[in-house]
Backbone bond lengths (Angstrom), bond angles and torsions (degrees), N, CA, C in turn:
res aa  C-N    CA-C-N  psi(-1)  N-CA   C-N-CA  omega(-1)  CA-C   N-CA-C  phi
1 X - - - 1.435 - - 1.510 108.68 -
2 X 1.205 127.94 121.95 1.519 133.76 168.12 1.476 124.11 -106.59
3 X 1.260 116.00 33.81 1.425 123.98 174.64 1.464 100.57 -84.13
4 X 1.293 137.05 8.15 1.818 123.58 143.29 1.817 116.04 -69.28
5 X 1.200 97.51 -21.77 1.577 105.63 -164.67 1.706 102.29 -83.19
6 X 1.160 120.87 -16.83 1.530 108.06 -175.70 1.913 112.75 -116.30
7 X 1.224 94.90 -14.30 1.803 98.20 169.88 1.428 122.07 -46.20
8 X 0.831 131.80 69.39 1.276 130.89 -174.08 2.126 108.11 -64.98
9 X 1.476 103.17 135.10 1.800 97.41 -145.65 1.772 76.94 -155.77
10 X 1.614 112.80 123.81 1.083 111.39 132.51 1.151 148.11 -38.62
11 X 1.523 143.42 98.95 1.388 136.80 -173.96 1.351 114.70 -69.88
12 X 1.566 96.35 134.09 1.307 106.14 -177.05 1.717 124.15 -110.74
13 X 1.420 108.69 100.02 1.683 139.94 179.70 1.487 93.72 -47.49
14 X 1.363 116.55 99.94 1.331 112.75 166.19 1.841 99.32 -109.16
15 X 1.525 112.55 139.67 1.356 131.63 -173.41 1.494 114.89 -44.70
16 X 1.078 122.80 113.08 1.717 120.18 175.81 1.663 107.79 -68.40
17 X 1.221 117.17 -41.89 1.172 94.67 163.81 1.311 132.80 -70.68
18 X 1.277 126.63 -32.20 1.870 126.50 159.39 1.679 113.97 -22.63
19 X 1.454 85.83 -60.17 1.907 108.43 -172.92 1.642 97.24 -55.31
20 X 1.387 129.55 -56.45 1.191 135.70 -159.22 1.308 100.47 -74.44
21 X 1.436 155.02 -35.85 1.105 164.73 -136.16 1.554 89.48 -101.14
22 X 1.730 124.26 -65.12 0.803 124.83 -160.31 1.892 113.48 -70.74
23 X 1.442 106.52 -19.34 1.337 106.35 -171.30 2.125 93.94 -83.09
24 X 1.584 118.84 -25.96 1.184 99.11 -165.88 1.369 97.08 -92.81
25 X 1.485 135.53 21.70 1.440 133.89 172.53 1.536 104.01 -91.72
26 X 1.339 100.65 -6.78 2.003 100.40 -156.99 1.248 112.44 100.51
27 X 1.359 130.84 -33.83 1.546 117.31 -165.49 1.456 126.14 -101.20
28 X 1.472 116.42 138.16 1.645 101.80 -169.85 1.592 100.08 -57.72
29 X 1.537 98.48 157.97 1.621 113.94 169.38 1.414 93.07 -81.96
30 X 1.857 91.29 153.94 1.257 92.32 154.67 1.498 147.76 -73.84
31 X 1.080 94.50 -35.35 1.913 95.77 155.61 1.359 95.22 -124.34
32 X 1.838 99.86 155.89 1.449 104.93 140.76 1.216 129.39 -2.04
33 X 1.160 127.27 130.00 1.190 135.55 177.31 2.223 127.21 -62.14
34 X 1.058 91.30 -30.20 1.748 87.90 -179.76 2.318 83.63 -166.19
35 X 1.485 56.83 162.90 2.186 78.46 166.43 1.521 114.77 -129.05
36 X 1.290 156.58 138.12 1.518 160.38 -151.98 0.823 108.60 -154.92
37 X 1.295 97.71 151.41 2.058 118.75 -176.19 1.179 118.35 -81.58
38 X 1.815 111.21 -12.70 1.674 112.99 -164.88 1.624 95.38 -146.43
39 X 1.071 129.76 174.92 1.123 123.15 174.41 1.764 111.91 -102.45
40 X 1.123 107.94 64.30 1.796 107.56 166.43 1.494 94.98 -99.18
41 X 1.288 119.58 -43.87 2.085 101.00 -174.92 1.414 108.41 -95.71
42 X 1.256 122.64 38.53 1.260 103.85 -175.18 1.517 112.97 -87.96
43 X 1.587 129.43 -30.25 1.264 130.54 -174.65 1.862 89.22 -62.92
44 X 1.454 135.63 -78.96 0.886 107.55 -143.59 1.923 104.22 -71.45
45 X 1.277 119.64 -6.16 1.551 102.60 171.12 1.817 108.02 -69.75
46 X 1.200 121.60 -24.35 1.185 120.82 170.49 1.704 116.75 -57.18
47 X 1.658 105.13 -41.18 1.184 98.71 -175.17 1.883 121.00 -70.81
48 X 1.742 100.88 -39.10 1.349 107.56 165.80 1.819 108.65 -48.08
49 X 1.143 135.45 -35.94 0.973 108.69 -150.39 1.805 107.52 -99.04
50 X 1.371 93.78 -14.02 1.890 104.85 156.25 1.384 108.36 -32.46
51 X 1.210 89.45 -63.64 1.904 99.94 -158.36 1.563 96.82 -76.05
52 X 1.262 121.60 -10.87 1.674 99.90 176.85 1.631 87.48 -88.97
53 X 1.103 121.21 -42.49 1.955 104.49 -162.82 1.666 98.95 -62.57
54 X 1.382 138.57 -36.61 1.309 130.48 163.03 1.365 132.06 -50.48
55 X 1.836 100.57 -26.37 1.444 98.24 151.26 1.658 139.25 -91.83
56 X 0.867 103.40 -4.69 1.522 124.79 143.36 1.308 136.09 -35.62
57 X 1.272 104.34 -66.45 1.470 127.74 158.90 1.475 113.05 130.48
58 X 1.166 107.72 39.47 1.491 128.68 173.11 1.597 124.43 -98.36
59 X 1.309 107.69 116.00 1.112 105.84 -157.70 1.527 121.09 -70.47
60 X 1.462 128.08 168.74 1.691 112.60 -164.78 1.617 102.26 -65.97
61 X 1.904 109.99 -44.70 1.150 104.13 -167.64 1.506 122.42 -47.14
62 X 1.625 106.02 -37.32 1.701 105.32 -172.05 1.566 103.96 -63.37
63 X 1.265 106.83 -48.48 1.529 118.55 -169.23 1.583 113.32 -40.16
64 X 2.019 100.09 -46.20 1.503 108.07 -163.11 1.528 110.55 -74.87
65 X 1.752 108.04 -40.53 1.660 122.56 172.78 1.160 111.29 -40.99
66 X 1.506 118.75 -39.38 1.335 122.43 -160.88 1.219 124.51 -104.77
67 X 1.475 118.90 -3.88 1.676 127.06 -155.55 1.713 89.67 -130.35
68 X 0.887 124.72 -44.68 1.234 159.27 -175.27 1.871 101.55 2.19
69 X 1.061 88.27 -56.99 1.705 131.71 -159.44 1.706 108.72 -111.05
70 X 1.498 123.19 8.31 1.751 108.85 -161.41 1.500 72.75 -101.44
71 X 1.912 70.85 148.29 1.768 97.07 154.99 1.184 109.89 -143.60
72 X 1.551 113.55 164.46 1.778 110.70 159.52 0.935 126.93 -78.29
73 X 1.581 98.96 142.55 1.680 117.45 -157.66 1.544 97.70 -106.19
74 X 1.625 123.06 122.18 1.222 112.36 -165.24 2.279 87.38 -91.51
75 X 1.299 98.86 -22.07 1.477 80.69 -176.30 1.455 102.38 -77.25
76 X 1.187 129.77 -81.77 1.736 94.31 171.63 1.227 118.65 38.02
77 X 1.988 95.78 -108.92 1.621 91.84 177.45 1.315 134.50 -31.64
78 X 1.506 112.53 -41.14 1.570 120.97 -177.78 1.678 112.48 -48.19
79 X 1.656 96.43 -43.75 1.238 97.91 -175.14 1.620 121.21 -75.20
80 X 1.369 93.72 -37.06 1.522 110.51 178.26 2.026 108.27 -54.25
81 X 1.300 116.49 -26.94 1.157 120.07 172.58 1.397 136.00 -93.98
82 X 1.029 90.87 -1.43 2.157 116.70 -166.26 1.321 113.74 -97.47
83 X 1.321 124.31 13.01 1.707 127.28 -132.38 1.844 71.87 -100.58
84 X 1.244 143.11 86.48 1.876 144.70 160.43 1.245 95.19 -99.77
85 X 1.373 141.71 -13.07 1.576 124.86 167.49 1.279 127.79 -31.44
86 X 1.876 87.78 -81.63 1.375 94.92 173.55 1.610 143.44 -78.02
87 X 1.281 97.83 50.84 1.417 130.69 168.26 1.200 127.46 -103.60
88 X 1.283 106.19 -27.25 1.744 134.83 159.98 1.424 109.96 -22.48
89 X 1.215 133.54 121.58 1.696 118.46 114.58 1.453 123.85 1.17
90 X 1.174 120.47 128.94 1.336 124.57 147.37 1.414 115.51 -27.54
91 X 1.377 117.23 -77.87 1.614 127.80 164.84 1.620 104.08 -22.58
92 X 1.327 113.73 -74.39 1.179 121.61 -148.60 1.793 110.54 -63.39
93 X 1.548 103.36 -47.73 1.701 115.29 -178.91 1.562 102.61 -75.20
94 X 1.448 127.10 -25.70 1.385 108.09 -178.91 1.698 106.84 -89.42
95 X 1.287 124.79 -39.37 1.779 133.12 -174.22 1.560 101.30 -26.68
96 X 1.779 125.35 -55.54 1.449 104.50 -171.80 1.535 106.08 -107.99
97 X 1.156 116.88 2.72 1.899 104.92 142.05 1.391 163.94 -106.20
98 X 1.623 88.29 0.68 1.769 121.17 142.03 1.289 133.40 -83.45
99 X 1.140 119.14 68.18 1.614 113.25 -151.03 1.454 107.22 -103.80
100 X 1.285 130.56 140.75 1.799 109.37 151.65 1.309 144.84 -27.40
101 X 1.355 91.24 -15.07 2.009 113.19 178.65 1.325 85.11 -71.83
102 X 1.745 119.19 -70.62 1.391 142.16 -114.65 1.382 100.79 -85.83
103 X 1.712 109.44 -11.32 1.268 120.02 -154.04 1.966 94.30 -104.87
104 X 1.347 94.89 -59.48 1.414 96.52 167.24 1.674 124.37 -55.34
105 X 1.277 118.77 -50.05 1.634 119.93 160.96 1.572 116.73 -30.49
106 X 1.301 101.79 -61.87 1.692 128.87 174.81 2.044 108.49 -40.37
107 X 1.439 87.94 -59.76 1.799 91.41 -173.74 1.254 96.95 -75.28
108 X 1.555 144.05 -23.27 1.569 117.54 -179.60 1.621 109.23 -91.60
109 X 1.200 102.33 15.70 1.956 92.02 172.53 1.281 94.73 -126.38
110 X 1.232 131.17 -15.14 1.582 124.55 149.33 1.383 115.07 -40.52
111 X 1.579 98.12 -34.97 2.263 105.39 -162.93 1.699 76.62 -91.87
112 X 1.347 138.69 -64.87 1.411 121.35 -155.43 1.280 110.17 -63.41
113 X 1.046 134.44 -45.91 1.764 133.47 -177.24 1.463 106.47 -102.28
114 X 1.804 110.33 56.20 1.275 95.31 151.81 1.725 129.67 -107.62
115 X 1.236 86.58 18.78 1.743 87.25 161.88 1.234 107.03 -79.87
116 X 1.290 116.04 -67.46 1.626 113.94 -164.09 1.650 109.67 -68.17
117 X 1.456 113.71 -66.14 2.038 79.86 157.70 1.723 146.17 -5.86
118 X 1.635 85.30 -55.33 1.379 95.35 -169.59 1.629 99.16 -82.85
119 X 1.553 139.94 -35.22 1.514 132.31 156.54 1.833 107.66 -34.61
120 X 1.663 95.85 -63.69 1.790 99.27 -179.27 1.157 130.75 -45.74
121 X 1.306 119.27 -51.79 1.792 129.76 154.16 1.648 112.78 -30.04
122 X 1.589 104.54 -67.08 1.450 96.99 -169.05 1.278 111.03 -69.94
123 X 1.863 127.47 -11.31 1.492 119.11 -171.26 1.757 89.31 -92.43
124 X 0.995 129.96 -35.74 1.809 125.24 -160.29 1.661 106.30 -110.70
125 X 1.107 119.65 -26.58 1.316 112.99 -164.00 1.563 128.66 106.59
126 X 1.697 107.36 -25.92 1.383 121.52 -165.84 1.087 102.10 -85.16
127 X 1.684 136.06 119.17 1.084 123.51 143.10 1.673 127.13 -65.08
128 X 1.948 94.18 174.51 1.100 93.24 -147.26 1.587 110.99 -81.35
129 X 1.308 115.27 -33.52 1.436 109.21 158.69 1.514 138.77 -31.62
130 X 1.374 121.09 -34.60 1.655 127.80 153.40 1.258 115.72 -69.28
131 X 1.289 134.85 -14.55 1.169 149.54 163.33 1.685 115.07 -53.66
132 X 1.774 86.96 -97.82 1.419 100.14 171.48 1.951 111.24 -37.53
133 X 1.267 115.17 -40.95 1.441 113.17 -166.04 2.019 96.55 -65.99
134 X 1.477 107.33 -44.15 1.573 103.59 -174.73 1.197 110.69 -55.11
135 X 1.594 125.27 -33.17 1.602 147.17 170.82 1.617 112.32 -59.17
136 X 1.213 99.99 -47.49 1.785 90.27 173.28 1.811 103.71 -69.36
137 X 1.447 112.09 -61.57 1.491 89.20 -148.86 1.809 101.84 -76.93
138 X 1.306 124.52 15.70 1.312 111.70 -173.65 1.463 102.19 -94.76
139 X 0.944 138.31 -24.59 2.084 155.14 -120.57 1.220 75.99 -171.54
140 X 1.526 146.78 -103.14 1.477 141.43 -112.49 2.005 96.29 79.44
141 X 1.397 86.78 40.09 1.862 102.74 -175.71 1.478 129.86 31.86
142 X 1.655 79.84 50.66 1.574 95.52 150.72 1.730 108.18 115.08
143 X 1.446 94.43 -3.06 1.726 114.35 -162.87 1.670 99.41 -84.52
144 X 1.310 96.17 -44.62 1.813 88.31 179.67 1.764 113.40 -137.97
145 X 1.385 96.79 91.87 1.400 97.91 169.60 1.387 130.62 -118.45
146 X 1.780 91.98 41.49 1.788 105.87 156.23 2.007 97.66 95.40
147 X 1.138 97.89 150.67 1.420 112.91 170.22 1.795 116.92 -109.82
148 X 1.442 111.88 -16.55 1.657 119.33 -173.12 1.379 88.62 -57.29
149 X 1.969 97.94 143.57 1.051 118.22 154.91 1.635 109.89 -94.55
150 X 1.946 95.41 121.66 1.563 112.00 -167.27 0.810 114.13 -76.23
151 X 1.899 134.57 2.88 1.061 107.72 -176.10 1.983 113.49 -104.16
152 X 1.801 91.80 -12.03 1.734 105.26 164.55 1.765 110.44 -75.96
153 X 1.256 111.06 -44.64 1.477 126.61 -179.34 1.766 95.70 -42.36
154 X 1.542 111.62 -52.86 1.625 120.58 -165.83 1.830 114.46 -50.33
155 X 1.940 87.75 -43.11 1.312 84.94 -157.46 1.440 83.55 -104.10
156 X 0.694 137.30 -3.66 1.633 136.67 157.03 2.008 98.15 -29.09
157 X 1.337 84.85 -76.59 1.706 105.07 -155.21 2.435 94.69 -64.94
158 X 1.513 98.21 -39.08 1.456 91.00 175.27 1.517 123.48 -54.17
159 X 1.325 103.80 -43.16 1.813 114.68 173.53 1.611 103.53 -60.71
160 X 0.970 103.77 -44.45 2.040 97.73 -168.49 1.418 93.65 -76.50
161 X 1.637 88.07 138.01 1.473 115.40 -177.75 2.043 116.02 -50.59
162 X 1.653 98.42 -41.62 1.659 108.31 -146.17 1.495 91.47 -64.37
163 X 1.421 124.87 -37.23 1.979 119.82 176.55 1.567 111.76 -128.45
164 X 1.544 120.72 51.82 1.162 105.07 -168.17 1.388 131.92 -99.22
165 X 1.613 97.87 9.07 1.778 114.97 168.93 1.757 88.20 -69.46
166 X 1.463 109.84 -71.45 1.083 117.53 -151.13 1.747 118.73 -44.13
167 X 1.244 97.61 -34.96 1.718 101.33 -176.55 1.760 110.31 -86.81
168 X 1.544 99.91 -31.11 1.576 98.22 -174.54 1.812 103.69 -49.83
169 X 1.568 115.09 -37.54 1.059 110.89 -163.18 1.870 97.88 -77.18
170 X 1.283 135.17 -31.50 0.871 121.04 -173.41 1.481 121.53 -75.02
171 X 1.550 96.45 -27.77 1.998 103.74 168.31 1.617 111.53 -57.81
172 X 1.299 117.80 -44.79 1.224 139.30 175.92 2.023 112.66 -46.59
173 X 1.357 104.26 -42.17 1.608 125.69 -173.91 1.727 92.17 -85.65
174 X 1.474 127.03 -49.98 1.335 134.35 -179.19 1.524 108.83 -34.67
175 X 1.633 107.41 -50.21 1.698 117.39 -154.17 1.820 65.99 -89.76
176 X 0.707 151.96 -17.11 1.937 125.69 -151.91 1.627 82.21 -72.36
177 X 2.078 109.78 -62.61 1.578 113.10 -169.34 1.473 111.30 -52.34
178 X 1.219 121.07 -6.47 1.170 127.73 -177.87 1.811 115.32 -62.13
179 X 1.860 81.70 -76.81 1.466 118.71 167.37 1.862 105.93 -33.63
180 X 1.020 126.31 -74.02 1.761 154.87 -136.18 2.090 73.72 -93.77
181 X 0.749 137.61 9.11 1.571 129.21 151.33 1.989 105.34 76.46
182 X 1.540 114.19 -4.72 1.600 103.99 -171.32 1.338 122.69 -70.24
183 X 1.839 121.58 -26.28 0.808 137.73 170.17 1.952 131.42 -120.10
184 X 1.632 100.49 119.88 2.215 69.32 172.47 1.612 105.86 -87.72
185 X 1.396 91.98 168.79 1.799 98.71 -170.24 1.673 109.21 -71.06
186 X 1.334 117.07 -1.86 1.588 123.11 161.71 1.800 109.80 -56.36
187 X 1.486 85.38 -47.39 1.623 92.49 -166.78 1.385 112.62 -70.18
188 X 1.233 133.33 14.16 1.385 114.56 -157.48 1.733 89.92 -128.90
189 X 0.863 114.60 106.32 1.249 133.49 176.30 1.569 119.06 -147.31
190 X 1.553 112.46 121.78 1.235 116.47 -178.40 1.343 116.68 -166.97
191 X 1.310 120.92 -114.77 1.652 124.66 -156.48 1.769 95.03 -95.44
192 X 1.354 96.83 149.22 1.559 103.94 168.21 1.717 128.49 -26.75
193 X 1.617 111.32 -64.90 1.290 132.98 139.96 1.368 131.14 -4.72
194 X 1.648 115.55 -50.18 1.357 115.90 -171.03 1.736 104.25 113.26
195 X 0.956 121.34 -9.16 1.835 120.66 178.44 1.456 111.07 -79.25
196 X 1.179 111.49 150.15 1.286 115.41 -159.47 1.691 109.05 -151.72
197 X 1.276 107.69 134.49 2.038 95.51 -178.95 1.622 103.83 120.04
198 X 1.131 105.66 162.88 2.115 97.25 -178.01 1.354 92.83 -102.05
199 X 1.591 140.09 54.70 1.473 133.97 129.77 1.983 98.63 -135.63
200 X 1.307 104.31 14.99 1.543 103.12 174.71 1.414 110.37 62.27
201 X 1.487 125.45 94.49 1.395 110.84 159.04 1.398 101.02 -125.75
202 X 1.847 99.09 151.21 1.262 109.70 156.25 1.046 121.23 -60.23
203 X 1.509 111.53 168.41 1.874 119.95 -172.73 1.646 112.72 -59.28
204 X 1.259 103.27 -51.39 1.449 115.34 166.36 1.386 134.57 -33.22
205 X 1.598 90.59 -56.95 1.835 102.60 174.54 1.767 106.64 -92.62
206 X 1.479 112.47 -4.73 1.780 98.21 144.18 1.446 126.06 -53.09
207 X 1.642 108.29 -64.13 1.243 112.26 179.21 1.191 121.21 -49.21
208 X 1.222 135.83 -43.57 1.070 150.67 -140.32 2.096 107.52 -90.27
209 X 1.527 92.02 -69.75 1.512 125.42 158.16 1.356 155.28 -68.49
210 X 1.589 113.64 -31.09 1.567 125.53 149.43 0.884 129.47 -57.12
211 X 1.528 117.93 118.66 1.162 128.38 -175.63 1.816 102.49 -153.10
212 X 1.556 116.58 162.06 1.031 130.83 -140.10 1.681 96.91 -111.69
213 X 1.131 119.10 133.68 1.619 91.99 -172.26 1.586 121.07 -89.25
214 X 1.639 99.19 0.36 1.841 111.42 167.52 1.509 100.65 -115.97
215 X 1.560 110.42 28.21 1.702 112.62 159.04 1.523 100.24 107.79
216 X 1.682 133.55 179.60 0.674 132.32 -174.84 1.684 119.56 74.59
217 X 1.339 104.53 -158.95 1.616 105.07 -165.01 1.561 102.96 -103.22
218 X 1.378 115.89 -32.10 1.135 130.36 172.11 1.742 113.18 67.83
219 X 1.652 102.99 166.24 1.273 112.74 -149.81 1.393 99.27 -110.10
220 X 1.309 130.54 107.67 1.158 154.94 -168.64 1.588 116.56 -62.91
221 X 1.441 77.02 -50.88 1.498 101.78 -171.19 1.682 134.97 -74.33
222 X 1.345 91.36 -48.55 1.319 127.85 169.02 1.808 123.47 -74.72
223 X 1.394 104.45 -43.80 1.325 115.79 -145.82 1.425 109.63 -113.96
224 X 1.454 105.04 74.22 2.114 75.25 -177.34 1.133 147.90 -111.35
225 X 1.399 96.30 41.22 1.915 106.64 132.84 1.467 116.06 -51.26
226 X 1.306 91.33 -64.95 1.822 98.51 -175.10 1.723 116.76 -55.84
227 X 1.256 106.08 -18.97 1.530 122.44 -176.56 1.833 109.36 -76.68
228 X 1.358 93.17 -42.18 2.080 109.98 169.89 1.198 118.75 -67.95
229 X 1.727 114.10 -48.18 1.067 107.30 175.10 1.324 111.72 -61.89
230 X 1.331 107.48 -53.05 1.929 99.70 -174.00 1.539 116.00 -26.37
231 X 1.536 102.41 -79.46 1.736 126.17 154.62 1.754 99.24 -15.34
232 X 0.998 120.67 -75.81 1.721 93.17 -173.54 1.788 123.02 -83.29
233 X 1.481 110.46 5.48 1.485 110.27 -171.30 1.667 92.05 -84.48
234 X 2.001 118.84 -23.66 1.330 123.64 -175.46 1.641 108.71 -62.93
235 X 1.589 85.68 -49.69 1.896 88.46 -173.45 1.211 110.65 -65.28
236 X 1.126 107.47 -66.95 1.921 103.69 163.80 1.272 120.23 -15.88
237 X 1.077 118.70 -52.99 1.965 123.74 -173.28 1.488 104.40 -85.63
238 X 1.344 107.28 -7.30 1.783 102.33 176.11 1.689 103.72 -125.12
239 X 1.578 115.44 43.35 1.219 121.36 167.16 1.237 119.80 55.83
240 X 1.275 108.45 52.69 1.251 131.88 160.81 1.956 101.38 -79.15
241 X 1.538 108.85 137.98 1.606 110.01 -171.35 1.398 81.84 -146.85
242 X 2.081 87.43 128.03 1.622 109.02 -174.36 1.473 106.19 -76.12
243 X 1.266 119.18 136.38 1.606 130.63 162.11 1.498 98.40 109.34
244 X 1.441 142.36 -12.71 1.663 144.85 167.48 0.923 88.77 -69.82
245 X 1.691 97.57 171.13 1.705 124.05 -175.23 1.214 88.62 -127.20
246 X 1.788 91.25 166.15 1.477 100.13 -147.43 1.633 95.31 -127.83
247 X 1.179 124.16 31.05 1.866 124.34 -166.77 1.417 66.42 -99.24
248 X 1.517 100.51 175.57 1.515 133.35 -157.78 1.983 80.62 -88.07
249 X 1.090 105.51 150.54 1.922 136.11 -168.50 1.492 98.21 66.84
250 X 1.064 135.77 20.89 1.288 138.73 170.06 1.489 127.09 -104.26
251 X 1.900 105.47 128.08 1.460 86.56 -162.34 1.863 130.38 -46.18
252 X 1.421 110.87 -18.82 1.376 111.27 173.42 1.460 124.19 -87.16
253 X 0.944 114.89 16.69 1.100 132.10 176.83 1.951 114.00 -55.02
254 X 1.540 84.67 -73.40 1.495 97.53 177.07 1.554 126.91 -44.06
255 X 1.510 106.26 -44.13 1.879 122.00 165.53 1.382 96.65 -47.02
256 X 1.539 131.81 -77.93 1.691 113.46 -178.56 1.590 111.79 -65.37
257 X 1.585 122.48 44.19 1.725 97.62 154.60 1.787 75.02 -124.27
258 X 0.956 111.20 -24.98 1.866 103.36 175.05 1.811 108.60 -48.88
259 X 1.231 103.34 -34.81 1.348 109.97 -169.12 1.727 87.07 -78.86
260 X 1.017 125.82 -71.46 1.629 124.44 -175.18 1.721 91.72 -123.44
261 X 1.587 94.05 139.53 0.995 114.62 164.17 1.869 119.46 -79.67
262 X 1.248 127.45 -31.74 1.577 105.47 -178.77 1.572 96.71 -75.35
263 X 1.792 100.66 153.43 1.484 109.69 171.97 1.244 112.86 -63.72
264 X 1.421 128.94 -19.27 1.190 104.65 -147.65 1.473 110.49 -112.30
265 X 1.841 108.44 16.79 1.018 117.08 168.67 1.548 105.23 -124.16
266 X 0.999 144.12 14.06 1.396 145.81 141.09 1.664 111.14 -81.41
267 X 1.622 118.34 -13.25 1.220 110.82 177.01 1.779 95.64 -95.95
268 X 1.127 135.22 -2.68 1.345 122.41 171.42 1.500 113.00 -116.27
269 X 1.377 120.84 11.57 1.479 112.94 128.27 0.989 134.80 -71.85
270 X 1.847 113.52 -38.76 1.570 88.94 174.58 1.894 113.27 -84.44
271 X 1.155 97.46 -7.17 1.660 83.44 175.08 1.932 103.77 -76.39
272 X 0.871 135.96 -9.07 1.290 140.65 173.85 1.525 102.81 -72.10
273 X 1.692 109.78 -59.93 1.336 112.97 -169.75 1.571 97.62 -57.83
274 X 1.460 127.02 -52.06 1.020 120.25 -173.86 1.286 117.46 -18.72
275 X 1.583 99.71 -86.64 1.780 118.01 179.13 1.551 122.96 -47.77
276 X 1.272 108.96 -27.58 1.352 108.39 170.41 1.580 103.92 -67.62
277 X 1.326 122.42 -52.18 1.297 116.96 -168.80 1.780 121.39 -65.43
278 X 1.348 98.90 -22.43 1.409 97.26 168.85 0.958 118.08 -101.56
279 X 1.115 149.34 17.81 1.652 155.10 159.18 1.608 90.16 -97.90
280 X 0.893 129.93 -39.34 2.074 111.16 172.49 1.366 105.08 -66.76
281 X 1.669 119.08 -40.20 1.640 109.23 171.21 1.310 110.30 -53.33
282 X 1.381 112.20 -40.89 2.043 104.27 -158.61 1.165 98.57 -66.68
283 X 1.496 134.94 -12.59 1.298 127.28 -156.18 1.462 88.14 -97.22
284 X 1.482 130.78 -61.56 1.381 150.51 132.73 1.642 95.71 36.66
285 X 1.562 91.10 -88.73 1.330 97.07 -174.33 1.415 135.66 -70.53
286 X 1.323 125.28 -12.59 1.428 134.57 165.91 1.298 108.26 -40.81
């Protein structure tokens, strides 16, 4: 999921001296202490922001497992600034991720996971073609879901000024999966961003959205059944309605810009789902 990547969010400059004042009184600050354009303050904004996740109610161990080891990632930023895709045309952003490959790949894991699809459908509503299609272009289904370590990637993007409400809270949700035992911070490796799992979710829409498709919290990472179901327990909770269509003026429409906010990548899922779904009919009908 890359709906961190298109929020566009005033950064909010909170006082380094505030932060510093409050750590030499004894008491955690309330946020982090400052946000920066480069990484010269980042160790001690790292350290302020220890003591805010302990005031939180996060325990040291998760904090230490997980922080232990972050650094700033100058590519990150690179990436965090490079985003000319979705500027694209329709034509242009879907041509090399709708492909004849992508399409055929797509219809034979439609045929292998159609049991559990077909459980997911009747529990969420989502068929499996919007599925599999969110699975290709997020992973290339399951093939590439990033090497960043999410928990430097996190605070990477929390320290930089240009989104740093937005990520502090998701570094903050990171240590929760931490805390709550579903993930160790080894395992979490993925997209530039901080998403993690073969349909990419942020930390947030882990907590929120993972789920197991024989119960439980389920394995994101590993598992993707559990990776589909997630993917439709999201749309589901963002008014997704079973039996609508999902091309743009369609009531499902809106559930995939919940999933990503630019249009022009919620309009090449459902043109993905499209083609996937009618190449399982053509077969259908033979």
């Amino acid at each position: 999921m890359v709906l961190a990547r298109f929020m566009k969010m005033t950064p909010l400059r909170t006082a380094a001296l505030a932060g510093a004042a409050a750590i030499m009184l004894g008491g955690a600050p309330a946020r982090a202490a400052q946000c920066g354009d480069n990484g010269d303050g980042f160790d001690a904004w790292l350290a302020s922001f220890k003591q805010e996740a302990r005031s939180q109610g996060i325990s040291p161990s998760a904090i230490e497992s997980a922080l232990a080891d972050v650094s700033y990632d100058e590519s990150v930023i690179s990436h965090d600034r490079g985003q000319r895709a979705f500027h694209q045309s329709l034509e242009q952003f879907s041509a090399r991720r709708v492909t004849a490959y992508s399409v055929k790949k797509g219809k034979s894991l439609l045929q292998r996971y159609a049991g559990p699809l077909h459980r997911i459908e009747q529990r969420y509503g989502v068929p499996g073609s919007v599925l599999v299609a969110i699975w290709g272009l997020e992973t290339s289904f399951g093939a590439g879901s990033g090497n960043f370590q999410s928990f430097s990637a996190l605070a990477t993007l929390a320290y930089d000024c240009r989104r740093s409400e937005r990520f502090h809270a998701e570094l903050l949700d990171a240590l929760r999966i931490v805390q709550r035992g579903d993930l160790q911070p080894s395992e979490m490796r993925g997209a530039w961003a901080g998403e993690i799992g073969q349909t990419q979710f942020m930390p947030s829409s882990y907590l929120k959205y993972a789920v197991g498709i024989d119960g439980g919290a389920g394995d994101l990472i590993n598992n993707p059944a559990d990776a589909l179901a997630s993917t439709a327990n999201f749309l589901h909770a963002n008014g997704w309605r079973g039996g609508a269509g999902w091309d743009e003026g369609q009531p499902n429409f809106a559930a995939l810009l919940e999933w990503n906010k630019a249009p022009v990548y919620a309009k090449t899922i459902a043109l993905f789902a499209d083609r996937l779904a009618a190449a399982a009919g053509n077969d259908n009908d033979q």
